[in-house]
C-alpha positions as CSV (number, residue, x, y, z in Angstrom):
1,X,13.0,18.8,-47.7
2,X,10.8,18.3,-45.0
3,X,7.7,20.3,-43.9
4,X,5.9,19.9,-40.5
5,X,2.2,21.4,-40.0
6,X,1.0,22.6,-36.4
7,X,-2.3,22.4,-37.4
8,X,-3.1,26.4,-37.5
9,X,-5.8,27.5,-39.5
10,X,-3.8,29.8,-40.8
11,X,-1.4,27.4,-42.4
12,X,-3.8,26.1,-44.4
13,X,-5.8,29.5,-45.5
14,X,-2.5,31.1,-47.0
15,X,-0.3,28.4,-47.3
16,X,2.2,27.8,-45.2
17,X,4.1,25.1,-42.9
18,X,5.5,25.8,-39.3
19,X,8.7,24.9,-40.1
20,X,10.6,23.5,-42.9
21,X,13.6,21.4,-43.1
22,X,16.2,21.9,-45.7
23,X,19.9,20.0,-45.9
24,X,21.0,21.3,-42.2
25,X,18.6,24.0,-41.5
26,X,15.8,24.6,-40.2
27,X,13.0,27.7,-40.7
28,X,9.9,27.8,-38.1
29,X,7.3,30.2,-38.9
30,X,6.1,33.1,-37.5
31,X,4.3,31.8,-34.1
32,X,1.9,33.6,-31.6
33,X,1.0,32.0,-28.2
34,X,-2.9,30.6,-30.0
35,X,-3.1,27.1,-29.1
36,X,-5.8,25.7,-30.5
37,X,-7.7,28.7,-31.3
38,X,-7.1,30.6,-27.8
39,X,-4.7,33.3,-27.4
40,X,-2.7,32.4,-24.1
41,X,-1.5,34.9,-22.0
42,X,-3.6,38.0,-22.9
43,X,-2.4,41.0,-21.7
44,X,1.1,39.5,-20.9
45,X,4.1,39.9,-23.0
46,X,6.1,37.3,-21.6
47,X,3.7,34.4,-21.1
48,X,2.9,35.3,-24.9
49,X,6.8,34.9,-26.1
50,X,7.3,31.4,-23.8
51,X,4.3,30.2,-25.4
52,X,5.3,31.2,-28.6
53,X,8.8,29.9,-28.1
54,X,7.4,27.0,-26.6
55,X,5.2,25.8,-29.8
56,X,7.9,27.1,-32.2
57,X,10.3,25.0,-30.5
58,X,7.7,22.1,-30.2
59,X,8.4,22.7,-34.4
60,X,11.8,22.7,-34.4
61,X,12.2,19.7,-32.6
62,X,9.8,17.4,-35.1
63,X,12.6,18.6,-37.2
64,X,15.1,16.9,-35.2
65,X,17.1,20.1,-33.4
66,X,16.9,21.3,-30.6
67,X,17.6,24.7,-28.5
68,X,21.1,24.8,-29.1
69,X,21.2,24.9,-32.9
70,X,19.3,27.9,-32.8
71,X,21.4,30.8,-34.9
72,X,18.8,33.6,-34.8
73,X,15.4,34.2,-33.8
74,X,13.1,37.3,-34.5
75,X,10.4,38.6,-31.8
76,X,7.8,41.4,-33.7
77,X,6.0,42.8,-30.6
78,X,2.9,45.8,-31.2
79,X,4.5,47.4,-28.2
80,X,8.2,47.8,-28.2
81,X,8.0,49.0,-24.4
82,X,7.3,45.1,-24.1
83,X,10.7,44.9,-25.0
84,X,12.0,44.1,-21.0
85,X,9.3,41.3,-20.6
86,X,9.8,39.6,-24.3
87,X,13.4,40.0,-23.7
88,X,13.5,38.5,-19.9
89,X,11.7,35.5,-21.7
90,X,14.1,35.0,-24.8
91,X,17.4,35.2,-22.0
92,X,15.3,32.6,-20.2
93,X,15.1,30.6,-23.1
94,X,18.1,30.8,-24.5
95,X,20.5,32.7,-22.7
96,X,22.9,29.2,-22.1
97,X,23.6,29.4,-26.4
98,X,22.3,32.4,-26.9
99,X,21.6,33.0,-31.0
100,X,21.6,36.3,-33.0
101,X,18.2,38.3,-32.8
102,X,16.4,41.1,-33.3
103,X,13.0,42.5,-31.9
104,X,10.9,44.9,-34.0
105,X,7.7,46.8,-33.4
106,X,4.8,46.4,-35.6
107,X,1.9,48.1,-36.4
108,X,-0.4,45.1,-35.4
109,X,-0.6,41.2,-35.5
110,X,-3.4,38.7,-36.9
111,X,-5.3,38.8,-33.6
112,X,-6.0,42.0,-32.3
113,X,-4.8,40.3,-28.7
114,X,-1.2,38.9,-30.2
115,X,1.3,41.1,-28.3
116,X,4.1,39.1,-29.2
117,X,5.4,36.8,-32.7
118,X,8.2,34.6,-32.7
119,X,10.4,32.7,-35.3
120,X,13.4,31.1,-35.6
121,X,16.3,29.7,-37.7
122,X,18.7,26.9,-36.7
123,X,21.3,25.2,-38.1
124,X,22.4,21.3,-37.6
125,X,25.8,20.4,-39.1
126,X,25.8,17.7,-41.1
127,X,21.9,18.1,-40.9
C-alpha cells in the first residue's frame, strides 16, 4: 500500500491521506480547489471543479495513473443548479475516457466558500 500526503491541514487534523494505493487501485480523497490555504475560484463552480480535479489528479499521478484509469469520480456541490458549470468541467476533463459518476448536493462543505468537492477512483491492471 502506498499513501501520498498533499500537505492539507486537514489531512493531518483527522487523519487522512489524498490518495491511497492498493494492488491496482487507486482512492484520492475528497479535494476542494484550497491550495495552500486559499480557496481558488470563489464564486465559480467550474474554476473550483478544474482546480479540484487538477490537485486530485496531481494525486493520482504520484500514484503512477493517469486520466485514463479513472473508473468513477464523485462531485458533491452546495448548489446543485451548479450542476451545468461542474459538469461542463468534468466533460472537459474527461470526456475522451469518460468514467462512471455521480454529482450530489450537500448541505455545506468545510469552507463556507467550497462550492464544489471532488474525488476519484481508478483502476491500473496489473497495478
Amino acid at each position: 500500500m502506498y499513501r501520498v500526503g498533499s500537505g492539507t491541514p486537514w489531512e493531518d487534523k483527522y487523519g487522512y491521506a489524498r490518495a491511497v494505493a492498493y494492488g491496482p487501485h487507486v482512492a484520492v480523497a475528497g479535494t476542494t480547489a484550497t491550495v495552500n490555504g486559499t480557496v481558488i475560484g470563489v464564486g465559480d463552480p467550474y474554476v473550483q471543479t478544474m482546480v479540484a480535479f487538477g490537485i486530485a489528479m496531481d494525486a493520482l499521478r504520484r500514484c503512477g495513473l493517469d486520466s485514463q484509469h479513472v473508473v468513477r469520480t464523485r462531485m458533491y456541490v452546495v448548489d446543485i443548479t451548479d450542476a451545468d458549470e461542474v459538469g461542463r468541467a468534468h466533460r472537459e476533463l474527461f470526456g475522451a475516457t469518460p468514467p462512471a459518476a455521480s454529482m450530489l448536493e450537500v448541505n455545506r462543505l468545510m469552507h463556507p466558500d467550497h462550492l464544489v468537492e471532488v474525488e476519484i477512483d481508478a483502476y491500473a491492471e496489473g497495478g
